[in-house]
N, C-alpha and C positions, 0 to 999 in steps of 0.2 A: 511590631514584628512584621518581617517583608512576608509577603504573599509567594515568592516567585517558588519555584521548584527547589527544594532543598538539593544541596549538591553532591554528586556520586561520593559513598560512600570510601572510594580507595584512595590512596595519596595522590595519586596522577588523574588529570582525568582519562575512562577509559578510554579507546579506540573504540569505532563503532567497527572499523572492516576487518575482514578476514585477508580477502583476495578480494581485489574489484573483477568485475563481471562487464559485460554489456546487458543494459535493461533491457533490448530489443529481444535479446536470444540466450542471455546465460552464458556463453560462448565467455572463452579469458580474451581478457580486453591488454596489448603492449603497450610500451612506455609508459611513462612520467606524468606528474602535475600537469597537465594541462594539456597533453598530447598524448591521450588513452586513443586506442585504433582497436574496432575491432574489425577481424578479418572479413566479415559475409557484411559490416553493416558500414564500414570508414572508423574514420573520428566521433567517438561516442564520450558525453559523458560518463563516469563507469559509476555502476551499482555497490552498493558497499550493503553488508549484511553481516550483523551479529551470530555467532553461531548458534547461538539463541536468546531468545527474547529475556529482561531483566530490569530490573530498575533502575540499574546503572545506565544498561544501552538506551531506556527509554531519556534519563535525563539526559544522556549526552547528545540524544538525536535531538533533544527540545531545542538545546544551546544552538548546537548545529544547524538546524535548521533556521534560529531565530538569529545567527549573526551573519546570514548570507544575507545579499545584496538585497533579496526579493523577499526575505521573511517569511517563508514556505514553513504552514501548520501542518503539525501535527494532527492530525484529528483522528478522536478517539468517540467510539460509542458512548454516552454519557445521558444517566447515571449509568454504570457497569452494571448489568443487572446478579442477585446473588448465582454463584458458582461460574461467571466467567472468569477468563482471564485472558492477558495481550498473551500469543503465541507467538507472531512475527513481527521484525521492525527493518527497514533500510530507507537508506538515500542512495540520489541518485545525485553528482556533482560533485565538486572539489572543498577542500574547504575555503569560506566565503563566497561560496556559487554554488549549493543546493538550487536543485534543479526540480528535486520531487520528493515526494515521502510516503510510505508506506508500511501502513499499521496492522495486525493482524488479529483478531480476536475469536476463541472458539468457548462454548457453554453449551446449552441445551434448553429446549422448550417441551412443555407437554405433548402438545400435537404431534413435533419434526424429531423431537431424539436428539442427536448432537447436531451443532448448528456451527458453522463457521464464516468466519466476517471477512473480508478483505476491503481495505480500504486506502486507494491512491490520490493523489492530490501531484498534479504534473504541469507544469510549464509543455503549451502545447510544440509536438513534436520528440518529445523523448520517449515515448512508444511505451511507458513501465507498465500503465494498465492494460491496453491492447497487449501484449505478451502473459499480461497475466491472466487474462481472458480468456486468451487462446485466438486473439482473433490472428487474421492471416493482414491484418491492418496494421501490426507491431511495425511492418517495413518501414511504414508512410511515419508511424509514430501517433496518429491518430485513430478518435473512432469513424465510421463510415461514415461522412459527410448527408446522404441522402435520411440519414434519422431524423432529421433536424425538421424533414419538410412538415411532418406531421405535427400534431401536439406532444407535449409530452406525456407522460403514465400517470405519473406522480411528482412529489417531491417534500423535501425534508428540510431540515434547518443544520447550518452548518457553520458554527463559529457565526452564529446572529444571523448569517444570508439566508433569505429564503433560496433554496437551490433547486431548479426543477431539473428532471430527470428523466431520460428516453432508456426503453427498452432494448439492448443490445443484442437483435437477431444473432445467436452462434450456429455457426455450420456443422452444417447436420456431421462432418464427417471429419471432425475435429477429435479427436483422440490422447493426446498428447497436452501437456503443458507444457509453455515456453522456458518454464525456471524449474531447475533439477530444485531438490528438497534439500542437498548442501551448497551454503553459498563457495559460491565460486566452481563450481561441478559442473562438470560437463553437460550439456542438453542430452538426454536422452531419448532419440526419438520414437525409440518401441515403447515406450512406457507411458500404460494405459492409464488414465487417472480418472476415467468417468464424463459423464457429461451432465449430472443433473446440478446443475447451478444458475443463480440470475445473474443479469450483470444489467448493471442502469451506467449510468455516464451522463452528465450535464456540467454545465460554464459555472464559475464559482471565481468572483474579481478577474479573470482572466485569464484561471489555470482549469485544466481540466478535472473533475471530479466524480469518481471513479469508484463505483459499492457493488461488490462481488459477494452472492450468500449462498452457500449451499448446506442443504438442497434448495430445489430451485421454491418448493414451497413454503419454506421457511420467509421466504419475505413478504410472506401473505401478512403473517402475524406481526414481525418488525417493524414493516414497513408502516406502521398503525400510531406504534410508539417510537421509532426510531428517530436521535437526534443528535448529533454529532460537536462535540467539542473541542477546542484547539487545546492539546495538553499545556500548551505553554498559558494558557489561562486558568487552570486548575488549580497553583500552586502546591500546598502542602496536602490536599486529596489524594495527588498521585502517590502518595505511601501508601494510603489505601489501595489500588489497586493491586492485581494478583498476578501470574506470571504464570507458562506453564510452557511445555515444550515434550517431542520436536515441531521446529512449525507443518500447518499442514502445508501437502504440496497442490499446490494449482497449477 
């Protein structure tokens, strides 16, 4: 019996996008295959997002992701602890040129209350973490270069790698998240969404790796057990997993 992820249950496989986006800003991205443009940022890769999270979108992002050039993981919190579930799922690329992926996971712990997970995985220069951040570094597409001089915080294991992990200073007067809460939606720049969250970022084969938790003291606890899987090594477990929605907004 194969291992691999049993396949979307509908006759076609699904679509993962709605409307592609630009990762940097949310913003609607123009043209075609391979000449997506968005206005504030050029020629972007564009963002694709399920209107919400499912077993369907997660197996087809596996695929998706595992037949691009670069073999861009999935990675998922693992084991799921009881009452999670994935919230959010997108890419970032065409098909056969995933560029990035991004998995969403919210549950709860004794200490924090609800707890929610973000996690990017990017080929550097496509800005999807930094925008989900909130940094004002989404331009450049990367995180702050001068992190790097210190040691790191911590770090976790991620699809086998040991991954270390820097601390990502947010600006005190950050307000706003770079991704409206429907894919393909407009940024909206009045709209408050808080600021107590962590955000680590470390190198991982080559792409950057990218752990968003909020609140910010929830990663006291995670961070302890936290360890990260490529869904497309999971195989037939991912039935197992749970599903819930809307996703939250960052």
């Amino acid at each position: 019996m194969s291992d691999d992820p049993p396949r979307p249950s509908s006759p076609e496989e699904p679509a993962l996008p709605m409307t592609p986006a630009c990762p940097r800003c949310a913003g609607p991205v123009t043209g075609g295959t391979g000449r997506r443009e968005c206005p504030d940022h050029g020629p972007v890769p564009p963002l694709w997002r399920p209107e919400e999270a499912s077993y369907d979108a997660l197996v087809a992002q596996v695929h998706a992701a595992g037949s691009a050039r670069a073999d861009t993981p999935t990675y998922l919190p693992w084991p799921i602890g009881p009452g999670w579930a994935v919230t959010d799922l997108g890419t970032v690329g065409e098909p056969g040129d995933v560029r990035a992926t991004m998995t969403g996971c919210s549950g709860a712990t004794d200490l924090d209350g609800a707890v929610d997970l973000l996690v990017v995985v990017e080929e550097p220069g496509t800005g999807l973490g930094a925008a989900r951040a909130g940094l004002p570094h989404g331009v450049t597409g990367g995180p702050p270069v001068e992190l790097f001089d210190d040691a790191p915080q911590t770090r976790l294991r991620a699809g086998g790698l040991d991954v270390r992990l820097w601390a990502v200073p947010l600006p005190e007067d950050r307000e706003t998240s770079a991704v409206p809460d429907t894919p393909g939606a407009l940024f909206d720049p009045l709209a408050d969404v808080g600021l107590d969250r962590s955000v680590l970022v470390g190198e991982a084969s080559g792409r950057w790796l990218w752990v968003l938790v909020r609140p910010a003291s929830a990663l006291l606890l995670l961070g302890a057990d936290l360890a990260l899987a490529d869904a497309a090594d999971l195989g037939t477990a991912l039935v197992e997993v749970s599903f819930a929605g809307p996703p939250p907004r960052w």
